[in-house]
N, C-alpha and C positions, 0 to 999 in steps of 0.2 A: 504494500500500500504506500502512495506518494505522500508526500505531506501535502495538507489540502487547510481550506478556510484563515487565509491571512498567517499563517503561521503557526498552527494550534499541530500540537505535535499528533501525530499518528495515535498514539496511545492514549491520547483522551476519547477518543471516537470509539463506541459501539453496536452494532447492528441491535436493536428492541427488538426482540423476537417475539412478543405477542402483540408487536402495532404491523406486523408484516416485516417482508426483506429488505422493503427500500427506506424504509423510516431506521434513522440513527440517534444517537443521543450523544451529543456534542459538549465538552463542559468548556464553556465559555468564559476564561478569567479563573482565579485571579491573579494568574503570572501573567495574561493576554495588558499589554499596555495601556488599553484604549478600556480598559477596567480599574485603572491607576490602581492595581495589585491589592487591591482589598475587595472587591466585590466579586462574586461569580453569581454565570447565568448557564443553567440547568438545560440546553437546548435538545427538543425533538424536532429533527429537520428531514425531509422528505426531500431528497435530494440538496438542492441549494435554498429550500423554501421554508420557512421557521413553521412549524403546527403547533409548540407547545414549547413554554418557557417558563424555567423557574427561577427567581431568585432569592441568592442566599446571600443573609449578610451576618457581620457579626464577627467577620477579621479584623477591626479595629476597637477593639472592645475595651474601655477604660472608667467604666459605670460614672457617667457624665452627671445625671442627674441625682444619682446617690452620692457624690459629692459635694454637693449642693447642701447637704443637709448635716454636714460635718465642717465644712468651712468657712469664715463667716463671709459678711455679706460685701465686704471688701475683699477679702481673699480669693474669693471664688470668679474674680474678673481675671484672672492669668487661667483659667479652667474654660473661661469661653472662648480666649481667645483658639484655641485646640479645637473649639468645635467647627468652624468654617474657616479656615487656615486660607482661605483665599482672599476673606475680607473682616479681619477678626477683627479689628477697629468697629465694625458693624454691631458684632455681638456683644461690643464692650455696655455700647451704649443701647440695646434692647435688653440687658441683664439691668445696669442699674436703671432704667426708667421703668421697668417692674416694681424693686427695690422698693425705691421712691414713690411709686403709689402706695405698697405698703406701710410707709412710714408717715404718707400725708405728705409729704417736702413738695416747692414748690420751687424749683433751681431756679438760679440769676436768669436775665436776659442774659450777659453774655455766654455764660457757660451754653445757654440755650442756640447760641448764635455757632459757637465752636464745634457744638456735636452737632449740628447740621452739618456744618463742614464738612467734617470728617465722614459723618453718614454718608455723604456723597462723592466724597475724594474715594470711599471701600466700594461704593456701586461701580464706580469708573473701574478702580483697580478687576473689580470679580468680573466684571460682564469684559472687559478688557480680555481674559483669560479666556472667556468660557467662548466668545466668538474665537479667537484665536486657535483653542485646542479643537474648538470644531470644525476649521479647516487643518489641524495637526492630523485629528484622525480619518481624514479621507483623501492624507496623502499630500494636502498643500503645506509645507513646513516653511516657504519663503512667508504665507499667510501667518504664520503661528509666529514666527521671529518677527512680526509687524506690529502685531497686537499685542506681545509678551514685551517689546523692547519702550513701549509708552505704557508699564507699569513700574521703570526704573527709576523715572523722574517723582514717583507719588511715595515709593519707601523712602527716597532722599526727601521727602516733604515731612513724612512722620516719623523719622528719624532725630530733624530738626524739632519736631515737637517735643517729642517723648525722650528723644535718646534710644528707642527700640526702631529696630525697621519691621520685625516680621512679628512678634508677640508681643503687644506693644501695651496690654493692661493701663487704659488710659484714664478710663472713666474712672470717678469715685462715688461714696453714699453721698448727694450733695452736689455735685460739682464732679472736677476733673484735676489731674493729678499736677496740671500747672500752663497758667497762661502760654497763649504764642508767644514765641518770643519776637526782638525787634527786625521788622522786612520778612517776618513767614507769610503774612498775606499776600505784598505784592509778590515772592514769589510763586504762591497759590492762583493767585491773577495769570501770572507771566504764563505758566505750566498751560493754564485754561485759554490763550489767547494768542501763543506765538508755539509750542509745540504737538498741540493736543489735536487741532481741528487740521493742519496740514497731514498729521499721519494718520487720523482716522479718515480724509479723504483715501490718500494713495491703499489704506487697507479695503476700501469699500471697492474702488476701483480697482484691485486685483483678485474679489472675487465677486461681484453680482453680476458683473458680465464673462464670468469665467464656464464656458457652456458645459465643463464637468461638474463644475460646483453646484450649479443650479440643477442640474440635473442627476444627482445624488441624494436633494435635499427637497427637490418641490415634489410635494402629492407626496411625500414617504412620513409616515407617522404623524396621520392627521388624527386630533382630538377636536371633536365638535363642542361648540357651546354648552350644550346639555351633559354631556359626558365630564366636562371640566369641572363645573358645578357639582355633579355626582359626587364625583372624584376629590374634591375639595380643593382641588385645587389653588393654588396661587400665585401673585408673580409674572411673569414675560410667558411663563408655561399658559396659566391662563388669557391673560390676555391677548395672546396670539390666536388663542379662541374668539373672541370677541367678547370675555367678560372685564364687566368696566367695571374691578373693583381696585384701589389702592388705597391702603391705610392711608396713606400721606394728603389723600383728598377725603377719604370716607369717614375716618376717624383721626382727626388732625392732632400731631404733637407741636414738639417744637418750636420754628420757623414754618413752618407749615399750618399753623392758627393764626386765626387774626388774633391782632392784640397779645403777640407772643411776649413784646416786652412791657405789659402791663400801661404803655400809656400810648397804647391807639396804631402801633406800628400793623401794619397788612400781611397776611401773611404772603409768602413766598407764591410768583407765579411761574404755573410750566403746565404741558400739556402731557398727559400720560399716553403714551403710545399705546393703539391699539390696532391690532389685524383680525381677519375674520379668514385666513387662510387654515389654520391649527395647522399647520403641518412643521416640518422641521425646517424652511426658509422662512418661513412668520415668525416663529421664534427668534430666528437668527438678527429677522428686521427690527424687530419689535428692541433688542437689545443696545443692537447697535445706536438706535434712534434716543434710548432710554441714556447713553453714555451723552450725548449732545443734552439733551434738557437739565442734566444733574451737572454738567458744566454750568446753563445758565443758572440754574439754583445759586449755584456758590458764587457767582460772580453778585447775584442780589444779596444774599446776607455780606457780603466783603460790603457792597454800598452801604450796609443798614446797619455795619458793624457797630453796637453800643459799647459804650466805657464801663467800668468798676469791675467787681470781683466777680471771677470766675466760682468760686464755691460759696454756700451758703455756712453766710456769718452768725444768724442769731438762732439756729439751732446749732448749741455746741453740743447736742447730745449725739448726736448724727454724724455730723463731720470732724474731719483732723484738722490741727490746730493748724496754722497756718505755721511754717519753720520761724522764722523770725520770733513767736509766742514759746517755740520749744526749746530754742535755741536763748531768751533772755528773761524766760518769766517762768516761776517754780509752777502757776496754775497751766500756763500752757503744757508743762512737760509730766505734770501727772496725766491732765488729761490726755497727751497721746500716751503713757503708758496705759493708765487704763481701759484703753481701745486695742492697742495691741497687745499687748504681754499678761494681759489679764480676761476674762470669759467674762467679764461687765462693760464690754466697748459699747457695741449696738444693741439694744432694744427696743423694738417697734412693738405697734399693739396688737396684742392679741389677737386673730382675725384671719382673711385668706385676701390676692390680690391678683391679678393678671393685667400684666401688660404687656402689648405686643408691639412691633414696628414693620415696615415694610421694609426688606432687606433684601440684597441684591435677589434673592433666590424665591422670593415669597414671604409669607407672614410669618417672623419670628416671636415667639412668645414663651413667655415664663411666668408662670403658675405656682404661688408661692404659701405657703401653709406658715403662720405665726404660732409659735407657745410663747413666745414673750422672750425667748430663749435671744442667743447672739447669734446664732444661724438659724435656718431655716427648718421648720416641723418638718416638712416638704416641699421639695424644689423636684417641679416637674418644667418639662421644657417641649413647646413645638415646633420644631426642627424642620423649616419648609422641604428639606432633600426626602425626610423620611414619608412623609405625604406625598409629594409628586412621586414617588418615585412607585407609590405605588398602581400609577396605570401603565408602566413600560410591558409586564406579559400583554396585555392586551391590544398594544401600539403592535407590537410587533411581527404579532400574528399574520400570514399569508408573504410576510416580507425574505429579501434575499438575506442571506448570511452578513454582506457585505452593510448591510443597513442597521445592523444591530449598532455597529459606532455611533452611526449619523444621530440613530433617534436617542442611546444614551449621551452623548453628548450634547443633545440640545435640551434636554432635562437640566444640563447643567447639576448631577448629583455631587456631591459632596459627602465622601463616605462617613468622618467623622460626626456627620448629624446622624447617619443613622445608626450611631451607637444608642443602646437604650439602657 
């Protein structure tokens, strides 16, 4: 027997002898690449033609959310950044605006103005990627070093913030772990306005009119309106259906409410991309389009940029002292010791909380259970990868072998969400 299906060795393939002779069972991943080595898919294929597909996950297994409930409610942001490693800045800031409903807090404008930012600097970076690897894995790699090499300039951005590029634990209970520093806007501007819109032209231009590319990706793993909705869909997955939902217009946080800085400011305008194709080039559009509007997002809060403190000052029960209090005053340096080095830092009231945000990938949310405790009773988490991901057996069905990359990669899954 030849080696057959992309590279998948001989000895994963076996004839099913009670589906008939021509029906095989194919194990799909997770050493196959275009599985990024944690996921596998169970394939029964009728020649070149998918019948039936299972999948398994649970090669990245780190009990995400029982974590949660052991470490406190600051600690536990270097825990999410692990969970969507493509735009963990995102998750910093959908953990603690959970947090914070829990506890009633109601953050500055600016810190409100900055986790904008950044919510939008991590959609650029993740959809940056996920258009990219989706012409990686149909063979376009000049396409993938297009979209991969304009997410070099945004870790040199939160780099500059944080001091971290890739686990960057930004946010805090309250606030954020410390202002921009001086010229990180304009160059936030610069990135948005002289590198950003030249290379996502030349990346569009070298595949919407590339007649393999379109032809890989149109009419292959179409999800109808109705199905998406079933499904639960959320995210560029849905809306490439044609459903018009996004946290960021439907249930407004941040800069994305009016009157975000308490004295009348507008919230943030853009238009949400939507397609009525469901297929695996809707998706593609719907993303790519979504990378342009979360440019102009940011370039609106940089105009609307307000002054004063990033963390909230008159609840000291909540937050850390600012260094300068720990560093010159005996009350400032108890109170961060008794936040960190002692089990009396945080406590919120008694109660349960949920809040979610719209993240590159769909609705991320965290589900938070109170004993009054410094961590959480129960920290549960919805992980947009682990929901979309599950209508791929059914995308796939009647499709070639060669289409399983196409339509998992326009899922855009991210294995570490579907850790449970």
């Amino acid at each position: 027997m030849t080696q057959v299906a992309g590279g998948v060795e001989p000895a994963t393939l076996r004839r099913d002898e009670a589906l008939g002779d021509d029906v095989w069972t194919l194990n799909f991943g997770p050493q196959h690449p275009a599985t990024h080595t944690t996921l596998q898919l169970v394939l029964q294929v009728d020649g070149e033609r998918v019948i039936g597909c299972t999948p398994h996950i649970g090669y990245l297994h780190s009990g995400f959310e029982k974590l949660g409930e052991d470490l406190n409610y600051n600690q536990y942001v270097v825990v999410t950044d692990r969970m969507n490693y493509i735009s963990p800045i995102v998750n910093n800031v959908a953990w603690h605006h959970a947090v914070e409903k829990l506890f009633g807090i109601e953050i500055t404008p600016r810190c409100k103005a900055l986790r904008t930012i950044v919510a939008e600097l991590g959609r650029i970076q993740d959809h940056l990627l996920c258009v990219g690897a989706q012409a990686l894995d149909l063979g376009a790699l000049t396409g993938f070093l297009y979209g991969f090499n304009e997410r070099e300039p945004i870790y040199d951005l939160l780099e500059a913030l944080c001091g971290a590029r890739f686990t960057v634990s930004y946010t805090r209970v309250g606030g954020v772990m410390s202002d921009a520093p001086p010229g990180w806007l304009d160059n936030v501007r610069r990135y948005l306005r002289e590198t950003l819109p030249p290379a996502l032209r030349d990346f569009e231009n070298l595949l919407v009119r590339n007649r393999i590319f379109i032809e890989r990706c149109k009419g292959i793993g179409v999800i109808s309106h109705d199905d998406a909705v079933n499904w639960s869909l959320t995210g560029p997955c849905a809306r490439a259906s044609g459903v018009r939902r996004d946290l960021r217009k439907d249930e407004p946080y941040l800069c994305y409410a009016d009157n975000w800085d308490g004295r009348g400011a507008p919230a943030v305008k853009f238009k949400v991309p939507i397609s009525y194709g469901g297929d695996v080039l809707a998706r593609f559009q719907v993303r790519v389009e979504e990378i342009r509007q979360s440019a102009a997002i940011i370039e609106q809060v940089i105009d609307m940029m307000p002054e004063g403190p990033v963390n909230v000052v008159a609840d000291a029960k909540a937050t850390i002292p600012d260094k300068r209090e720990i560093y010159f005053s005996i009350e400032g340096l108890i109170a961060h010791f008794e936040k960190i080095m002692t089990n009396r830092g945080w406590r919120p009231p008694i109660g349960e909380a949920y809040g979610a945000i719209e993240s590159p990938t769909g609705e991320l949310g965290f589900h938070l259970a109170s004993d009054g405790g410094n961590a959480a009773y129960r920290a549960r988490c919805r992980p947009p990868s682990f929901i979309n991901y599950q209508c791929f057996p059914k995308l796939i069905l009647g499709h070639q072998i060669s289409d399983v990359v196409a339509v998992l990669g326009s899922l855009q899954i991210i294995a570490a969400e579907l850790d449970r």
